[in-house]
KOLDRENBA-954628 format. One record per residue (C-alpha): residue number from 1; residue in one letter; x, y, z. Coordinates in steps of 0.001 Angstrom, whole numbers. Layout:
REM residues N
{NUM,a,{X,Y,Z}};
...
//
This chain:
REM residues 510
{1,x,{58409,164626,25564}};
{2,x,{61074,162112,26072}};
{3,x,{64461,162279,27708}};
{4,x,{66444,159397,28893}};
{5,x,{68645,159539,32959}};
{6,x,{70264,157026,34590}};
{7,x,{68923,156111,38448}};
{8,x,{72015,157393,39884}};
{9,x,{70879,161175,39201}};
{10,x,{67318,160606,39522}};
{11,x,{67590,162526,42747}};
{12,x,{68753,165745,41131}};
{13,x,{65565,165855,38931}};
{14,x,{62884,164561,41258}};
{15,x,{61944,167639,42221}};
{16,x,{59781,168296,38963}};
{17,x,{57961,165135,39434}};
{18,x,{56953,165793,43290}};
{19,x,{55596,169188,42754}};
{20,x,{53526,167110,39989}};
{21,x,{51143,166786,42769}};
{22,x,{51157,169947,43942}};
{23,x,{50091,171765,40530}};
{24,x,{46734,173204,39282}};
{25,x,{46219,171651,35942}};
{26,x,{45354,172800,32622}};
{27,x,{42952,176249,33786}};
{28,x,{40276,175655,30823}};
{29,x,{38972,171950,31232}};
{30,x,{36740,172813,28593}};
{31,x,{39768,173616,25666}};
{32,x,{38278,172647,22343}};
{33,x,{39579,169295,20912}};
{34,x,{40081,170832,17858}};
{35,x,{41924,174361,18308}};
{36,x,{40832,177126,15666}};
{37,x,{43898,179149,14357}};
{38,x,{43951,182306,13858}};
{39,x,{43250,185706,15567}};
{40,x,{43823,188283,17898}};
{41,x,{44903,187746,21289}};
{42,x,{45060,190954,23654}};
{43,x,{46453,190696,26835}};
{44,x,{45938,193174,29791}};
{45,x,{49276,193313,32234}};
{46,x,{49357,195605,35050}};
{47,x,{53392,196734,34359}};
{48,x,{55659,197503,31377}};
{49,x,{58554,195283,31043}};
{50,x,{61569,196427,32401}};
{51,x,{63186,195305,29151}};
{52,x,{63312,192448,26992}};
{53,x,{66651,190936,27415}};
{54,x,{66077,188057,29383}};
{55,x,{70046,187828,30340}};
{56,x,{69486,191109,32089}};
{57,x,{65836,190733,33490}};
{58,x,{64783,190931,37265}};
{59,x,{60867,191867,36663}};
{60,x,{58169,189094,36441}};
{61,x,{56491,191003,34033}};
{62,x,{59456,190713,31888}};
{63,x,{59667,186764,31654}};
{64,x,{55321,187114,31647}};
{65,x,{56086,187836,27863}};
{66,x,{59531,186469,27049}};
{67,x,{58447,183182,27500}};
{68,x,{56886,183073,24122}};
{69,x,{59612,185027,22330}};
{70,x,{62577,182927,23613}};
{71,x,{63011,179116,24121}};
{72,x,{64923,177901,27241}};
{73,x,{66666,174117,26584}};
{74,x,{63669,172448,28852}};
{75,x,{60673,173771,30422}};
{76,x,{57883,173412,32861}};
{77,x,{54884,171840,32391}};
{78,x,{51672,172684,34341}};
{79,x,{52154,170055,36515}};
{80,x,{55655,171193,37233}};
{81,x,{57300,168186,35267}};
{82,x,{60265,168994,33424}};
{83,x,{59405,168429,29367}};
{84,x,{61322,169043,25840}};
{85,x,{62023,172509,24750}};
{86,x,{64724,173476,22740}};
{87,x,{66452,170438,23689}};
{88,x,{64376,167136,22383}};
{89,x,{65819,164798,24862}};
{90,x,{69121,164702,27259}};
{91,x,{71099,162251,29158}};
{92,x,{72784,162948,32556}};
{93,x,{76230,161495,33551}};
{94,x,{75959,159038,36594}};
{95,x,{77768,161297,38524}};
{96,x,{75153,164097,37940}};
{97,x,{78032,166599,36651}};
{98,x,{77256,166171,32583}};
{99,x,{74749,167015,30806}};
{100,x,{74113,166208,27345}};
{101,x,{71427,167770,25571}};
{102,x,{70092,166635,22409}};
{103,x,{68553,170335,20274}};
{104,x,{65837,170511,17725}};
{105,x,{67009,170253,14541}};
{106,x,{66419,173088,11826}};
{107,x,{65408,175303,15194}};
{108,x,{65964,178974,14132}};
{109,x,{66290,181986,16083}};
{110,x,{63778,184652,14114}};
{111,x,{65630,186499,11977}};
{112,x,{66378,183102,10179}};
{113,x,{69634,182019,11876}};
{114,x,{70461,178702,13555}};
{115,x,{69535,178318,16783}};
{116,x,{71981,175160,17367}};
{117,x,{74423,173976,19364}};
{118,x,{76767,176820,18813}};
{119,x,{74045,179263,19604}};
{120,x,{73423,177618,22650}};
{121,x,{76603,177896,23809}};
{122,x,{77173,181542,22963}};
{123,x,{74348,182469,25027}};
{124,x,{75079,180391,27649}};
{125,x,{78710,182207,27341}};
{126,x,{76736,185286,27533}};
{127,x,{74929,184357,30176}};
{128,x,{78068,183562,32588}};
{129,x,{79973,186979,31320}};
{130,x,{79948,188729,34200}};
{131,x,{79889,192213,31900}};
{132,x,{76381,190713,30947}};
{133,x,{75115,191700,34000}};
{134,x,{72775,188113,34836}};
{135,x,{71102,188651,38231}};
{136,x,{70572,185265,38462}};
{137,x,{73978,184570,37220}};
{138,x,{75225,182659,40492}};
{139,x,{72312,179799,39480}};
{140,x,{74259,178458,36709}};
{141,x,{77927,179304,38092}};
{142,x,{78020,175762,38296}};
{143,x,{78611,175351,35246}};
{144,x,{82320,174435,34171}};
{145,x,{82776,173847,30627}};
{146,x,{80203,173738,27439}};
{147,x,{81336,171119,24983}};
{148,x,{79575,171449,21555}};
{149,x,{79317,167603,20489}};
{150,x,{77883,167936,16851}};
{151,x,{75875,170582,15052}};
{152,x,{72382,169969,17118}};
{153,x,{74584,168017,20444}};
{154,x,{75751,170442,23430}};
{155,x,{77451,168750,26575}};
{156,x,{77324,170590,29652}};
{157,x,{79856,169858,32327}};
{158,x,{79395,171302,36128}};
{159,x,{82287,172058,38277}};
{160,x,{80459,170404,41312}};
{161,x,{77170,168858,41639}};
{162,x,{74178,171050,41558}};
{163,x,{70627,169767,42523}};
{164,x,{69195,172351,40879}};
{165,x,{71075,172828,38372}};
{166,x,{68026,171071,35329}};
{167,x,{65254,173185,36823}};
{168,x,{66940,176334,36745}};
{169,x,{67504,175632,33083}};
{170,x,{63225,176007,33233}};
{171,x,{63306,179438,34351}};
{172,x,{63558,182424,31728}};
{173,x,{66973,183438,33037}};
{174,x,{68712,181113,30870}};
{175,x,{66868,181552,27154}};
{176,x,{68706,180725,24301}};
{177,x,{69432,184086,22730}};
{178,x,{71456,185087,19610}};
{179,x,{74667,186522,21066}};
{180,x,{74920,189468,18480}};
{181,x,{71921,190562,17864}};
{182,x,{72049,194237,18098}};
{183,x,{69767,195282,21187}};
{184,x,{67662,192700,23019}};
{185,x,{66869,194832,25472}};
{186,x,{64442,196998,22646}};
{187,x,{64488,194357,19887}};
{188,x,{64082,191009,21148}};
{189,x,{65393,187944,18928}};
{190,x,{64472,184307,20042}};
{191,x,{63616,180564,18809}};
{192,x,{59884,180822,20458}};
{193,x,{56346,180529,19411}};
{194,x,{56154,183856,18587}};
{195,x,{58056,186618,17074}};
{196,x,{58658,190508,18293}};
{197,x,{56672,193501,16241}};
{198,x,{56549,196678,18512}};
{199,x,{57197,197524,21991}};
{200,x,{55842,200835,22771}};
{201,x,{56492,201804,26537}};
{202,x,{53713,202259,28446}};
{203,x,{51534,201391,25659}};
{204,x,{51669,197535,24440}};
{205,x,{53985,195073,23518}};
{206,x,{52776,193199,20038}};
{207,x,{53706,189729,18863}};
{208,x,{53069,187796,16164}};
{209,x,{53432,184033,15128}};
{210,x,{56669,182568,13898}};
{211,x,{55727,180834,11222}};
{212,x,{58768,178698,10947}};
{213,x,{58560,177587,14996}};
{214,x,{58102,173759,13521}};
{215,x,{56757,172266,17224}};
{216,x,{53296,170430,16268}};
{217,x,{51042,173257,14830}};
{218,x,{51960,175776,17315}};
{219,x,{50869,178700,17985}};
{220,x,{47051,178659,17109}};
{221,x,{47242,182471,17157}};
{222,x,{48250,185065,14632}};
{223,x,{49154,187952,17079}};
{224,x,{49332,188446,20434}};
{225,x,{49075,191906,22096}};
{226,x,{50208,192866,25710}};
{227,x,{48400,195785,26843}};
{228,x,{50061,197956,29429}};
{229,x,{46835,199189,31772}};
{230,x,{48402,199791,35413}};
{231,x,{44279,200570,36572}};
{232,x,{42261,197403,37757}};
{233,x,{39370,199528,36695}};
{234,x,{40441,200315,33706}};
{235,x,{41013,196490,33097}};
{236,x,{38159,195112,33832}};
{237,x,{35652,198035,31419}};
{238,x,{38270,197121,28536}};
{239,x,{37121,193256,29289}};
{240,x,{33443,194132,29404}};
{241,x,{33740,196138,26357}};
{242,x,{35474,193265,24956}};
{243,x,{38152,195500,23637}};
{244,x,{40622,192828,25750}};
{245,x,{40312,189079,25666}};
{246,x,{42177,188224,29133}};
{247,x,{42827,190238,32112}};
{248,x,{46058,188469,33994}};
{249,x,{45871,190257,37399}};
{250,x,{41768,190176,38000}};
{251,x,{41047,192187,41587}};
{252,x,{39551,189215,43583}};
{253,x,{36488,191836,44762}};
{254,x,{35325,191638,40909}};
{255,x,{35611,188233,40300}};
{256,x,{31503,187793,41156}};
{257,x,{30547,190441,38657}};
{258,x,{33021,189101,36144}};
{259,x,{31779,185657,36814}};
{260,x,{28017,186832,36231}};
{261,x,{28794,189059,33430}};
{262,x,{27557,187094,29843}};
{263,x,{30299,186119,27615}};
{264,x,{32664,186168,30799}};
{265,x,{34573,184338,32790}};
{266,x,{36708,183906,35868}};
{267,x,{40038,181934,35796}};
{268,x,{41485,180984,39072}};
{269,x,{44677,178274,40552}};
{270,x,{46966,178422,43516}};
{271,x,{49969,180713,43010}};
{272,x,{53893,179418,43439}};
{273,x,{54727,182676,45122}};
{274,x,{54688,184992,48282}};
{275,x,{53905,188151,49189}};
{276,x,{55312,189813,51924}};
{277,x,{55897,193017,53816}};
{278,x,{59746,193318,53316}};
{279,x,{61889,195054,56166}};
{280,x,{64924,196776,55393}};
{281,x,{67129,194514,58280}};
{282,x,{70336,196902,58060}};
{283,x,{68399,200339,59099}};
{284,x,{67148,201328,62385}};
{285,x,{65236,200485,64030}};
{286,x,{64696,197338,62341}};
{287,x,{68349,196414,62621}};
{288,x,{66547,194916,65951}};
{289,x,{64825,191671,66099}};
{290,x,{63053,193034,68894}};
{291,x,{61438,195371,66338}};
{292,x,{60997,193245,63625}};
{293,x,{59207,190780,65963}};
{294,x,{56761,193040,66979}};
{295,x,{55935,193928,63361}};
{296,x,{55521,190283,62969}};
{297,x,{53170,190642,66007}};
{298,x,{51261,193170,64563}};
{299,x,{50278,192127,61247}};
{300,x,{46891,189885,61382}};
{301,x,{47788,187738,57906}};
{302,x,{44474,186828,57704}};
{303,x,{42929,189968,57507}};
{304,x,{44772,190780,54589}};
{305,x,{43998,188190,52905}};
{306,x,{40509,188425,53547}};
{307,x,{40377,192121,52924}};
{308,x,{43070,192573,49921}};
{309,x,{41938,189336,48059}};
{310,x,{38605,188703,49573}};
{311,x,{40416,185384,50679}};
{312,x,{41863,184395,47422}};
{313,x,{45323,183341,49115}};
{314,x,{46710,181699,51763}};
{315,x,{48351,182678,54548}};
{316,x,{52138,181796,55414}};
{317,x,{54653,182105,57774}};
{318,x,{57953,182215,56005}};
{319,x,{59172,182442,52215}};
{320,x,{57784,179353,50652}};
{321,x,{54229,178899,49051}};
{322,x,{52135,175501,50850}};
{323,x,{52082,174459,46920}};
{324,x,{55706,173225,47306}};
{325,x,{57026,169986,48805}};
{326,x,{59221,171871,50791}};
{327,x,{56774,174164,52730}};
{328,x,{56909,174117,56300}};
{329,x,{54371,175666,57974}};
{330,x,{55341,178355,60532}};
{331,x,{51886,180287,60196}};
{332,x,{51851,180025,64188}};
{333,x,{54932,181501,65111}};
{334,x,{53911,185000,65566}};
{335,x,{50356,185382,66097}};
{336,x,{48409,188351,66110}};
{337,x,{49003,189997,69720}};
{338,x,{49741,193907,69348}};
{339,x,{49998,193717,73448}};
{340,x,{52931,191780,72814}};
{341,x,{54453,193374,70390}};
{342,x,{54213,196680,72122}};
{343,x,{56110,194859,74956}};
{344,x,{59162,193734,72331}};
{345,x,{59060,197897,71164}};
{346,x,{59374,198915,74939}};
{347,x,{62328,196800,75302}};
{348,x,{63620,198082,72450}};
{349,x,{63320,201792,73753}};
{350,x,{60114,202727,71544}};
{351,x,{57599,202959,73744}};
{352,x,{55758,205481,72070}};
{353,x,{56173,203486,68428}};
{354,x,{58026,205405,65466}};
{355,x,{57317,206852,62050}};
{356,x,{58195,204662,59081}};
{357,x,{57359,205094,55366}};
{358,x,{55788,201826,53271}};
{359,x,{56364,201936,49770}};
{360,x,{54164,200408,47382}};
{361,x,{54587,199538,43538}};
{362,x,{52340,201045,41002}};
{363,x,{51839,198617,39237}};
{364,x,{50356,196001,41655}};
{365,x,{46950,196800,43350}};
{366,x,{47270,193702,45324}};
{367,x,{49985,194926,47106}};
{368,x,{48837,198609,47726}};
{369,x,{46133,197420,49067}};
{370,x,{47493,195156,51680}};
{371,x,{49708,197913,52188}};
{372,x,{46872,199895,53668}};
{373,x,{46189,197233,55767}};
{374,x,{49270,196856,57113}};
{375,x,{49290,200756,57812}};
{376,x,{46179,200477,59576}};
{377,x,{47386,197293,61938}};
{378,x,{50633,199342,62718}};
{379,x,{48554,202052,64881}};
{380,x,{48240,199353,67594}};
{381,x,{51710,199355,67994}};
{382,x,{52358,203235,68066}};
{383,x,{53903,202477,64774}};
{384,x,{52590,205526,62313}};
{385,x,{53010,204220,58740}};
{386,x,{52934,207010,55949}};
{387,x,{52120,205508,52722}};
{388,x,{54329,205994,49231}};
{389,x,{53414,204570,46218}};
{390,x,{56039,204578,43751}};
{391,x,{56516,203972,40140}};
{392,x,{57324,200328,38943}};
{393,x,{60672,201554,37504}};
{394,x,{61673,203527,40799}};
{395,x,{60923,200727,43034}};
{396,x,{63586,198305,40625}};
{397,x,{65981,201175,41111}};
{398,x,{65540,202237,44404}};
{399,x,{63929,199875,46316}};
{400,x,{65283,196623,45004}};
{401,x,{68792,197329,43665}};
{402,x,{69664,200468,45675}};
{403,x,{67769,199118,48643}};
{404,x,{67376,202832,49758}};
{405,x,{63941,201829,51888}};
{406,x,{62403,200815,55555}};
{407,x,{59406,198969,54612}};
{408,x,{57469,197683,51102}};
{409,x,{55036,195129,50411}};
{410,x,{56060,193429,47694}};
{411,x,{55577,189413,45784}};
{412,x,{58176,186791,44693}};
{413,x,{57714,184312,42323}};
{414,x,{58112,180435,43058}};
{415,x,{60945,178399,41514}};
{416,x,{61323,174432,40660}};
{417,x,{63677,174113,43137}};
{418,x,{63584,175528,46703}};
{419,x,{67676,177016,46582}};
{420,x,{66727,179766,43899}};
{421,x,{63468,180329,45876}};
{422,x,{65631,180869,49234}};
{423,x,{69197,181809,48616}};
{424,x,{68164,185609,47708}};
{425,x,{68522,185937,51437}};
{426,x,{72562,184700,51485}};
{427,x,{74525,187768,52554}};
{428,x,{76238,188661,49630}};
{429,x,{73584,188145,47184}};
{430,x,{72160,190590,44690}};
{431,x,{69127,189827,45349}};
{432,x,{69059,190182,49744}};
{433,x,{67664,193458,49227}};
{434,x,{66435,193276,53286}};
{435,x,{70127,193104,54177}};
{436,x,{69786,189822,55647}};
{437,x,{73040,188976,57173}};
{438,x,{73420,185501,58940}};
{439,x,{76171,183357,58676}};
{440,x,{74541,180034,59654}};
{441,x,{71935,180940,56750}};
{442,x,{74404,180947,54751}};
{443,x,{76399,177934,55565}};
{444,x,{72993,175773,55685}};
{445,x,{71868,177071,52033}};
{446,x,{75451,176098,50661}};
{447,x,{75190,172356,52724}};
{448,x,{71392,172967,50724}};
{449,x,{72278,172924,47369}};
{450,x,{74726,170379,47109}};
{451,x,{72483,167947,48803}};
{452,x,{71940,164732,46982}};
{453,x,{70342,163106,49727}};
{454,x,{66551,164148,49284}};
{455,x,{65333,163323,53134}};
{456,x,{68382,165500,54093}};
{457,x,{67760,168496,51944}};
{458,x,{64178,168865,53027}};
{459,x,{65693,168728,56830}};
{460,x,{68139,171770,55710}};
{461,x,{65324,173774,54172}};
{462,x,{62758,173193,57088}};
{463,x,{65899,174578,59096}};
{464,x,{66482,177232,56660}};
{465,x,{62891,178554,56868}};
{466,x,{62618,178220,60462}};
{467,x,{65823,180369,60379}};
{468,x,{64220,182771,58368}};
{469,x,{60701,183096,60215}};
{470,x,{62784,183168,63823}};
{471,x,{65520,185792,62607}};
{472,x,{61914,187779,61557}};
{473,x,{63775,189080,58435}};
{474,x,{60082,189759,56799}};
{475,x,{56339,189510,57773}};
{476,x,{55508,186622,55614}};
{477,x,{51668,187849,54519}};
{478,x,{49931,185135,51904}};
{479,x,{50493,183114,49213}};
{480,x,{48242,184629,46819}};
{481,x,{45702,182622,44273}};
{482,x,{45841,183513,41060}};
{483,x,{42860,185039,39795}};
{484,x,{41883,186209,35976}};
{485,x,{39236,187053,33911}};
{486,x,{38487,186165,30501}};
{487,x,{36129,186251,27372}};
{488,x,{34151,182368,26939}};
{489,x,{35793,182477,23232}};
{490,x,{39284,182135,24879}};
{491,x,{40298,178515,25372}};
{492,x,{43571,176951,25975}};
{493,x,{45362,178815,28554}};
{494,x,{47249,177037,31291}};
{495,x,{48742,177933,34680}};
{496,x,{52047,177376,35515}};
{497,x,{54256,177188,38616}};
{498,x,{56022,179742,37421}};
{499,x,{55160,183030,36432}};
{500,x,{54938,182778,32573}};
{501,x,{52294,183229,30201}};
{502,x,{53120,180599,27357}};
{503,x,{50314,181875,24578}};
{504,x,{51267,178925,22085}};
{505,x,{48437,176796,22966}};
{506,x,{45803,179386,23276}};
{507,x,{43005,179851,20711}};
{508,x,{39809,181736,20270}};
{509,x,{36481,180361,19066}};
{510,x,{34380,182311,16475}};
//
């Protein structure tokens, strides 16, 4: 990878190279030097994709698979370093507000047509529309003016500075997608590794290679097949049957008997993401700190982790993973003291506790289970917790969008830069589905992002998560590890610190 900036931007793109550090590398030290192509790959995923449009995606599982159908202008490396994708090289104005980017040339979307400059800026125009529907739409709003410079040259001008701005062009939200093709959502149409078959709900999602992708000898593998098995159980006899290759989402409690298990293996790196037991701020009685402190006090993080991951995580204390170089640890700000907290619900005139509902996803054992826990830990409180777990669809609908909820237990992915990883709790976002409202938050996140001063913005987003963990907006639980299981013959697959699977360097042995 090469790409060329001038020192007085290096600021806005330094991020990348200090979560270098912080990164897991490759996950299979032992990757043959000499890749065999060819074959199979099939994929067990706990949830359906909520589409494949990645313009109108919220779902990780979505951008799990996308990110071998679509291209994005640069991407993440394991490391978290910023490399060549669709766009070979770029250059950065001095003042940080243009960007030129440099494309592939013959890069074509799959159905044969140019993925160039043009194309790049008709789904970037896309992208912005606000018909379009982006969720993540205010992360490039930055973005003032897209200047097509020759056939394979696009210039990207930003109304105002935006430290963020490169690393958010890593993240699946802004793939380079033909602007009329007829339904992305059903019939996806990139530039990536691999090209769409068949997407039967419920059922499996099958790839297979494009044989015109023209980066190296990518991909090794002929096909790849996501299979849609919600059951942990269910997973992990497919594995030992060998009738799947890789399990993504491994239940820590079997990792022993998959590790011991010939022909088996267990894959395993800290995660860039958080789980958490999300609180509905804007209905009662959690509308009260009070309250929402003495959840805080409640919860022992530790047990869950030990008990819903058999310690595969980490625990936290507000929404940012130890793995970034903004964490601040806050893990001591509430500690476990149900005495205390059923001092804050006296105060708050519940005395005798409440009844509240938890709702889980479907799709994610990890967080049913610590859901459980969580019900358990209430009692001490007087809080009686009546479990609900819902369908993966439902909980998008209700639960996220419609926000119609008290209480779930639910993950978020990491991000490159800390704003997109924080600014889902700014009052009028889309994505504040606790009804966090806080003015101050919001002033300090917009001081945030146009930062360019480094030792300043990691001042404002200690102060933001401080804000955060002292406003109680959620119980912060663990920063899970990623855990999978895999057959010996499967070499080649990295980690990332985002939540992708990119299949193009993955390979079986015979």
């Amino acid at each position: 990878m090469s790409y060329r900036m001038t020192a007085a931007i290096l600021a806005a793109t330094l991020l990348a190279s200090l979560l270098a550090g912080c990164r897991p590398g490759p996950a299979l030290p032992h990757a043959d030097p000499s890749p065999v192509r060819g074959g199979t790959l099939v994929v067990a995923v706990p949830a359906d994709p909520a589409g494949l449009d990645p313009h109108k995606a919220v779902a990780a599982a979505t951008f799990q698979i996308t990110r071998n159908l679509y291209e994005t202008l640069v991407q993440v490396d394991p490391n978290g370093e910023l490399e060549s994708a669709l766009a070979l090289e770029w250059e950065v104005s001095p003042d940080g507000l243009a960007y030129t980017f440099y494309l592939r040339p013959g890069a074509r979307f799959h159905d044969g047509r140019a993925a160039d400059a043009a194309a790049v800026k008709a789904s970037f125009e896309r992208l912005l529309d606000p018909a379009t529907g982006h969720p993540r739409r205010k992360d490039y709003a930055v973005i003032g003016e897209l200047v097509i410079a020759g056939e394979h040259t696009l210039v990207i001008r930003l109304a105002e500075y935006s430290a963020a701005f490169l690393s958010n062009l890593a993240m699946g939200w802004a793939a380079v997608v033909p602007v009329d093709a007829a339904d992305l959502f059903n019939q996806p149409v990139g530039s990536g590794p691999f090209r769409f078959v068949e997407w039967r709900p419920q059922q499996h999602v099958k790839l297979a290679r494009f044989e015109e992708y023209g980066v190296d000898e990518l991909p090794y593998l002929d096909e790849v097949v996501f299979q849609i098995i919600p059951d942990g159980a269910v997973q992990l006899r497919h594995l030992q049957a060998g009738q799947v290759d890789v399990i993504t989402v491994l239940p820590p409690e079997t990792a022993d008997q998959v590790r011991s298990t010939p022909g088996l293996k267990v894959l395993s790196a800290p995660m860039n993401a958080v789980q958490l037991l999300a609180i509905n701020n804007a209905r009662p009685p959690f509308d009260d700190l009070r309250v929402r402190r003495a959840l805080s006090h409640l919860v022992d993080r530790q047990a869950v982790v030990d008990g819903a991951v058999w310690g595969y995580g980490t625990v936290i204390g507000s929404h940012m993973p130890p793995v970034s170089p903004y964490y601040e640890d806050l893990t001591g700000a509430y500690e476990h003291d149900p005495a205390r907290a059923r001092q804050l619900l006296g105060e708050a005139g519940y005395p005798d506790g409440f009844e509240v509902t938890i709702h889980l996803p479907d799709a994610y054992e990890l967080h049913r289970r610590a859901g459980e826990i969580i019900a358990d830990q209430l009692r001490a409180g007087g809080i009686r917790a009546r479990l609900e777990v819902v369908e993966w669809g439902r909980w998008l609908k209700e639960i996220y969008e419609q926000r119609q909820y008290h209480l779930t237990v639910i993950g978020h992915t990491g991000r490159l830069d800390p704003d997109p990883f924080l600014n889902r709790y700014v009052s009028k976002s889309r994505e504040n589905y606790m009804n966090y409202d806080n003015p101050v938050y919001d002033q300090l996140i917009a001081e945030a992002a146009a930062c360019t001063d480094l030792a300043r913005r990691h001042q404002l987003y200690s102060l933001l998560q401080k804000t955060l963990t002292g406003d109680a907006v959620a119980v912060w639980l663990q920063a899970p590890h990623h855990v999978m299981g895999a057959a010996e013959t499967v070499r080649g697959w990295r980690f990332f610190p985002i939540d992708v699977y990119d299949l193009s360097t993955v390979h079986k042995t015979r």
